[in-house]
N, CA and C of each residue as an Amber inpcrd file, in Angstrom:
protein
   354
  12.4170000  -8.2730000  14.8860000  12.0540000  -8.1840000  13.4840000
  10.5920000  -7.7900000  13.3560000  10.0990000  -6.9360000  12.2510000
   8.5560000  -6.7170000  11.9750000   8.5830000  -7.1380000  11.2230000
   6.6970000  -7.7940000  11.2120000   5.9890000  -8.3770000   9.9950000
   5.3510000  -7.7160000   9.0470000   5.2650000  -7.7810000   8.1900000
   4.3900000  -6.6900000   7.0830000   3.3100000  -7.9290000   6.4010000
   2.2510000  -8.1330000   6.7150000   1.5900000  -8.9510000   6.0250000
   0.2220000  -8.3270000   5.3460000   0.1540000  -8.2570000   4.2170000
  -0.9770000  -7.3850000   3.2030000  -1.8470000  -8.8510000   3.3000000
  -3.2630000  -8.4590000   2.7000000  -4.1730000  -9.0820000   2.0300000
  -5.3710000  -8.0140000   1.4770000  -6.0560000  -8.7630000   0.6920000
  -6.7750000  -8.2000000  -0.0490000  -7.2240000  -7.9320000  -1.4740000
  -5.5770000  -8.3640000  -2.3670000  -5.6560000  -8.6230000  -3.3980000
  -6.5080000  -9.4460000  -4.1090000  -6.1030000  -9.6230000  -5.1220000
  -7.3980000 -10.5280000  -6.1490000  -7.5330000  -9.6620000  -7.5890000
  -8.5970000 -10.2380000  -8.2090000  -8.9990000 -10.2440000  -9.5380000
 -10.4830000  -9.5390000  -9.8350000 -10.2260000  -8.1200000 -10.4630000
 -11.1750000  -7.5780000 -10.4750000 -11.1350000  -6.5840000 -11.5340000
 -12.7600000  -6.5610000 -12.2200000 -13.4480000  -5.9480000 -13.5660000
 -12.8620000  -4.5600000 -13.6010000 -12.3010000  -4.1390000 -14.9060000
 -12.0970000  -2.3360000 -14.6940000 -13.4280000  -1.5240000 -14.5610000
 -13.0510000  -0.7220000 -13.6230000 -13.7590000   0.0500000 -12.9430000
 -14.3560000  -0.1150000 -11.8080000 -13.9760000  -1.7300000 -11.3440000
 -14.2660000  -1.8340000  -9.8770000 -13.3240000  -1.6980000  -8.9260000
 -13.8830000  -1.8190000  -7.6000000 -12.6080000  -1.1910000  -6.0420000
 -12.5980000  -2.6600000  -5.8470000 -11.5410000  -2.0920000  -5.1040000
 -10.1860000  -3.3800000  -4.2870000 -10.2850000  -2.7370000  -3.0370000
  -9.9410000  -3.1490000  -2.1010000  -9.2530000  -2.7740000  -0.6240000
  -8.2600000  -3.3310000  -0.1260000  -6.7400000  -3.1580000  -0.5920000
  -6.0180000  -3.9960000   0.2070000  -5.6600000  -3.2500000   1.9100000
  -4.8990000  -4.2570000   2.6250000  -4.4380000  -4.3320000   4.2790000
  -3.3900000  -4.9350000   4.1400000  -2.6610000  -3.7130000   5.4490000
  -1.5960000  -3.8950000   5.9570000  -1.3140000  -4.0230000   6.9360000
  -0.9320000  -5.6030000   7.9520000  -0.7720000  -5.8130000   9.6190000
   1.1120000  -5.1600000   9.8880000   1.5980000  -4.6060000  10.4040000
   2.4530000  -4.5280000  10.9800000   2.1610000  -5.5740000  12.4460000
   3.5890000  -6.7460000  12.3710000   3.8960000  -6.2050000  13.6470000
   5.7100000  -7.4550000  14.1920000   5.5970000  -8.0380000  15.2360000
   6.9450000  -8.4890000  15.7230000   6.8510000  -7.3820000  16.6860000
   8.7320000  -7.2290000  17.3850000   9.1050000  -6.7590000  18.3800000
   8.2840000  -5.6080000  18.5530000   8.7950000  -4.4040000  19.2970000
   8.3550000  -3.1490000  19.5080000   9.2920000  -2.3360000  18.6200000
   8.1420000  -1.8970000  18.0440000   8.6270000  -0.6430000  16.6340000
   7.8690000   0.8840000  16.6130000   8.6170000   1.5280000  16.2090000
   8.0920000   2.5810000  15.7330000   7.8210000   2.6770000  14.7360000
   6.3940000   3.8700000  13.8590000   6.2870000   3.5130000  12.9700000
   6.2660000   5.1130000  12.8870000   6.7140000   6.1910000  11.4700000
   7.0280000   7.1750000  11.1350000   5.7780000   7.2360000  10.0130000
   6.1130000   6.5390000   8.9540000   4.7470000   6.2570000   7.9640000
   5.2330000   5.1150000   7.1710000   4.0060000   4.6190000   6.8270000
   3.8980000   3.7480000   5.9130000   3.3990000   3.8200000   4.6310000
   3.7750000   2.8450000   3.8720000   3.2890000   3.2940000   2.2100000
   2.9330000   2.1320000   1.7050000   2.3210000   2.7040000   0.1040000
   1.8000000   1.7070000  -0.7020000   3.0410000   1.7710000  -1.9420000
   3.5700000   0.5780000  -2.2500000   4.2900000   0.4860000  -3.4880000
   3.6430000  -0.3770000  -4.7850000   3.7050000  -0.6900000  -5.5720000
   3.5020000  -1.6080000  -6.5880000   4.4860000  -2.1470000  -8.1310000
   4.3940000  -3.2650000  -8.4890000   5.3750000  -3.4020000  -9.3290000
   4.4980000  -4.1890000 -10.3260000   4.7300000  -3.5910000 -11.5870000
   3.6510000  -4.5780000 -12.4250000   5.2400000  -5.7200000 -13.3710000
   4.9670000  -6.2490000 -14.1400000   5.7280000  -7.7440000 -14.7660000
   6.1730000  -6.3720000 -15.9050000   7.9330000  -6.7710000 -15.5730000
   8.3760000  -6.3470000 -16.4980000   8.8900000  -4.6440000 -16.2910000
   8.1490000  -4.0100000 -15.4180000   8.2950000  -2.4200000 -14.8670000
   9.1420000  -2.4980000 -13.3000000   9.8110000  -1.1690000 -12.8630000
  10.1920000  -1.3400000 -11.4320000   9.1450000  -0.9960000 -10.7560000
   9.6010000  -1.4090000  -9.2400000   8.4830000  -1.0790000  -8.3070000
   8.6360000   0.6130000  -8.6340000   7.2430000   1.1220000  -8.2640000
   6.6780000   2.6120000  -8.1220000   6.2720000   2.7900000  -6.8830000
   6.2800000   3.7170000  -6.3460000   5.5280000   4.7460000  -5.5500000
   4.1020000   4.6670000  -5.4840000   2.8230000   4.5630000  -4.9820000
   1.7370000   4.2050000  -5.0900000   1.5650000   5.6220000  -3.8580000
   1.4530000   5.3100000  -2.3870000   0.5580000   5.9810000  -1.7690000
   1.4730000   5.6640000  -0.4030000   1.4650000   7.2760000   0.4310000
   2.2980000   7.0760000   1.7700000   1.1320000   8.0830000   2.4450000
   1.2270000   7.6830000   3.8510000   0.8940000   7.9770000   5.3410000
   1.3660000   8.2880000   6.2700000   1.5410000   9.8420000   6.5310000
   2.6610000   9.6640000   8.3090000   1.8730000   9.1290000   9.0970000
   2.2850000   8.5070000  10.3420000   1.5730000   8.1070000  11.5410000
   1.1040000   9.5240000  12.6950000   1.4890000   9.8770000  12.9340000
   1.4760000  11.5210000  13.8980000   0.7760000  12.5330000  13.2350000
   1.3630000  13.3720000  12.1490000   0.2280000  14.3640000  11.5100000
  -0.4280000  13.5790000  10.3510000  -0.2320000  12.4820000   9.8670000
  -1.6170000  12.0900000   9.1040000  -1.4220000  12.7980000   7.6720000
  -0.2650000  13.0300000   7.2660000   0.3690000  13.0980000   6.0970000
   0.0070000  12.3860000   4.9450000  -0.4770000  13.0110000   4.1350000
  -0.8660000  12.0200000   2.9320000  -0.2230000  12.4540000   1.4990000
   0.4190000  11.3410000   0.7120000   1.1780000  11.7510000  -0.8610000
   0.4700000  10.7700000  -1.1940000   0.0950000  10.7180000  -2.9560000
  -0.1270000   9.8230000  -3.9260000   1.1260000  10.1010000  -4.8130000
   0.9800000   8.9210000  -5.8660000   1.4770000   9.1360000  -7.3030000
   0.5090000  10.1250000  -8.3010000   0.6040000  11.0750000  -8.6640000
  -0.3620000  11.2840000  -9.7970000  -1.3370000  10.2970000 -10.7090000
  -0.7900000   9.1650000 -10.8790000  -1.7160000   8.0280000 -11.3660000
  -2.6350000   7.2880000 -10.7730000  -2.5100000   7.6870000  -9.4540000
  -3.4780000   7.1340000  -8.5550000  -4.5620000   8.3440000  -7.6700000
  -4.3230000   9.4960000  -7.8560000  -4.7990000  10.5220000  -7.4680000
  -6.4680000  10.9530000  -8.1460000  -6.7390000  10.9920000  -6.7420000
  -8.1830000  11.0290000  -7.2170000  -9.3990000   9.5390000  -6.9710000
  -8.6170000   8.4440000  -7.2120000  -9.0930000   7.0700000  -7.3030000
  -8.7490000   6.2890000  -6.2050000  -7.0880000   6.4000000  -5.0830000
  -6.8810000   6.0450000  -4.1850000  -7.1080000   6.2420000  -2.8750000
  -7.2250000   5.6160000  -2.2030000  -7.0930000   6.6380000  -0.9420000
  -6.9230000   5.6850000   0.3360000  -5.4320000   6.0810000   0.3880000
  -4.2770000   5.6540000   1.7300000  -4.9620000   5.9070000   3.3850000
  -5.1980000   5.1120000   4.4420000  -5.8590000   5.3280000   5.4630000
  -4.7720000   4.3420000   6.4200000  -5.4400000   4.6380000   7.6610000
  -4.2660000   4.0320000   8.8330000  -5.2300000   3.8150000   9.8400000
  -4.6240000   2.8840000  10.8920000  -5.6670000   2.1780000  11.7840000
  -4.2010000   2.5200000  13.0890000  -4.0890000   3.3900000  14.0170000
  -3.0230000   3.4510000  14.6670000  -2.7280000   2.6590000  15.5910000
  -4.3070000   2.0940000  16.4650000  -4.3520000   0.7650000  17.1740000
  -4.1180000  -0.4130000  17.0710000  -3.7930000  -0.4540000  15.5730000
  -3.8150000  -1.8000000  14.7850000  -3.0760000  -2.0270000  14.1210000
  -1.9020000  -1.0210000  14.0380000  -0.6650000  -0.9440000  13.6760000
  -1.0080000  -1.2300000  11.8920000  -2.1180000  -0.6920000  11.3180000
  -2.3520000  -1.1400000  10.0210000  -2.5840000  -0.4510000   9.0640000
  -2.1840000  -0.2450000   8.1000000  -2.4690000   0.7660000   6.8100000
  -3.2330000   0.0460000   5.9450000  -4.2030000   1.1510000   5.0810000
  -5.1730000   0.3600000   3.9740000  -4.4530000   1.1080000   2.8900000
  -5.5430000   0.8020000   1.5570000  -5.6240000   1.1000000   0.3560000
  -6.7430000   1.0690000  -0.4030000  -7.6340000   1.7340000  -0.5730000
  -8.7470000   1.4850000  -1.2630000  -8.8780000   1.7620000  -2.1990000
  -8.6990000   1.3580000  -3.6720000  -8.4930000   1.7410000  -4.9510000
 -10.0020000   1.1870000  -5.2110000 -10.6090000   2.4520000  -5.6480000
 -11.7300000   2.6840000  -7.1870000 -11.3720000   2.6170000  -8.4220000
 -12.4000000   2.4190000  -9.4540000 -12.1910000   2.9880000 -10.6700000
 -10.8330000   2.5160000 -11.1660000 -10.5350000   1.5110000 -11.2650000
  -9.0470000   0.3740000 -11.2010000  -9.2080000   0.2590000 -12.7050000
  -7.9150000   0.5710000 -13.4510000  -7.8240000  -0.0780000 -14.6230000
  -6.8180000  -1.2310000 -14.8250000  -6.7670000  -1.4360000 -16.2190000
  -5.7020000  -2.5380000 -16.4170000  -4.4670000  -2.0510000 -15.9550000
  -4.0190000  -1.2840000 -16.1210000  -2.2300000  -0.5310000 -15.7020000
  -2.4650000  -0.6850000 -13.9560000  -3.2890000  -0.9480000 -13.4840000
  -3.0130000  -0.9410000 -12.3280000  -2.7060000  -2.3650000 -11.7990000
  -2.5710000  -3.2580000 -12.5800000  -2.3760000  -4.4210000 -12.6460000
  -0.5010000  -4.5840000 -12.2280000  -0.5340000  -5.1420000 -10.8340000
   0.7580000  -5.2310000 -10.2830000   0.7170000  -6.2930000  -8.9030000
   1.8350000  -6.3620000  -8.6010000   1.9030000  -6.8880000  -7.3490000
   2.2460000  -5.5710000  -6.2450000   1.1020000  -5.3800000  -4.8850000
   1.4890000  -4.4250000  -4.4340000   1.9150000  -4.5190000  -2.8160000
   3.1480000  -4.0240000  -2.6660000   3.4580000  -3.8080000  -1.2810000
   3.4980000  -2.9020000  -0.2520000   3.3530000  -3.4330000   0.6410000
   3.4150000  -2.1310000   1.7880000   4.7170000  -2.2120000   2.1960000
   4.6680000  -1.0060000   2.8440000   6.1150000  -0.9240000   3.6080000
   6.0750000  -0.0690000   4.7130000   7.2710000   0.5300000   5.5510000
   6.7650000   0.8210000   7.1400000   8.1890000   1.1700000   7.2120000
   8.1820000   2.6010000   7.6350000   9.4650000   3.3250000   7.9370000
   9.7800000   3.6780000   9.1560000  10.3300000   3.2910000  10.0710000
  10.6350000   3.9180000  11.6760000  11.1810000   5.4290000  11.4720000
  11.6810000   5.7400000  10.4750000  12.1340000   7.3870000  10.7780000
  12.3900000   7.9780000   8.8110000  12.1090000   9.3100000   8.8930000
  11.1590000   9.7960000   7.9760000  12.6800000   9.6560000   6.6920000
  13.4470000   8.7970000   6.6990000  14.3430000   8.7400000   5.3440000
  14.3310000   7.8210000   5.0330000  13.9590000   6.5210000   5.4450000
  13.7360000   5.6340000   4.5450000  12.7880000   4.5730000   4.8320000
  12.5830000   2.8840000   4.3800000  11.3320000   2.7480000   4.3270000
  12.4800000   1.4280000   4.8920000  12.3570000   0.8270000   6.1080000
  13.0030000  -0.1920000   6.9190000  12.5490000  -1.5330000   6.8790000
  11.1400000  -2.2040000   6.3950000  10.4550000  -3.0850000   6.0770000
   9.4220000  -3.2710000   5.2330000   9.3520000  -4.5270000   4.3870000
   8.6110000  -4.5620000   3.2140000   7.7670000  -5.7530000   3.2550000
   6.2480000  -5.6020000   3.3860000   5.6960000  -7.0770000   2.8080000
   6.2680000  -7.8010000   1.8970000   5.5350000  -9.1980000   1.8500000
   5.6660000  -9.7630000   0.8110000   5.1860000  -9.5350000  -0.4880000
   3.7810000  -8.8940000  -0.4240000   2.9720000  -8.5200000  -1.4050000
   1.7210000  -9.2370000  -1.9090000   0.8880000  -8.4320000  -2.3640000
  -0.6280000  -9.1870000  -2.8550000  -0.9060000  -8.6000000  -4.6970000
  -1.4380000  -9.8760000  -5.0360000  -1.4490000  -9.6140000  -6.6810000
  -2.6240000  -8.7380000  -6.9470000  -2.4560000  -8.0420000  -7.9700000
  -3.5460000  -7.0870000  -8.2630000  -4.1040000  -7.2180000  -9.4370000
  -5.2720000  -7.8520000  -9.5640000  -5.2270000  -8.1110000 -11.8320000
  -6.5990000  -7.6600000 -11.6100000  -6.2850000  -6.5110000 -12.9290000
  -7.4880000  -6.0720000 -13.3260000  -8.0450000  -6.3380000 -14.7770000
  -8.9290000  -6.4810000 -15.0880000  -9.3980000  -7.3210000 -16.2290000
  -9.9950000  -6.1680000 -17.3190000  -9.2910000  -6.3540000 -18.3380000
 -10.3140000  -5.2640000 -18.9520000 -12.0890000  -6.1250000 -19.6220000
């Protein structure tokens, strides 16, 4: 089994950065790419921000474009997130996740809260 454990979340002024982290780990896995999801109260989870592991592939959401920016630690089996310029809508609980092969997404953190304050 793999672990997906984020931190980093918390409570922060609009227009300030966050950095959340992502540990992969358990047995021996492969990892294809990993992503950022988020779900705010009341909305479904979205799409946030993905990473291949090998060519270093990078997608956003349009709503996060420009302000995010998805990074990977390959030794450390760990993906970031560094969100700037954070408004209230970005206010969610956000998860990572970790795909062994490029169709779907095989494990999911638990998740870290995200509140942004206007």
């Amino acid at each position: 089994q793999v672990q997906l454990v984020e931190s980093g979340g918390g409570l922060v002024q609009t227009g300030g950065p966050l950095r959340l982290s992502c540990v992969a780990s358990g047995r021996s896995f492969s990892i294809h790419h990993m992503g950022w999801f988020r779900q705010a109260p009341g909305k479904e989870r979205e799409f946030v921000a993905q990473i291949t592991w090998s060519e270093r592939m990078i997608y956003y959401a349009d709503s996060v474009k420009g302000r995010f920016t998805i990074s990977r630690d390959n030794a450390m089996n760990t993906v970031y997130l560094q969100m700037n310029s954070l408004k209230p809508e970005d206010t969610a609980v956000y998860y990572c996740a970790l795909a062994e092969n490029p169709e779907r997404y095989d494990y999911w953190g638990q998740g870290t809260q995200v509140t942004v304050s206007s």
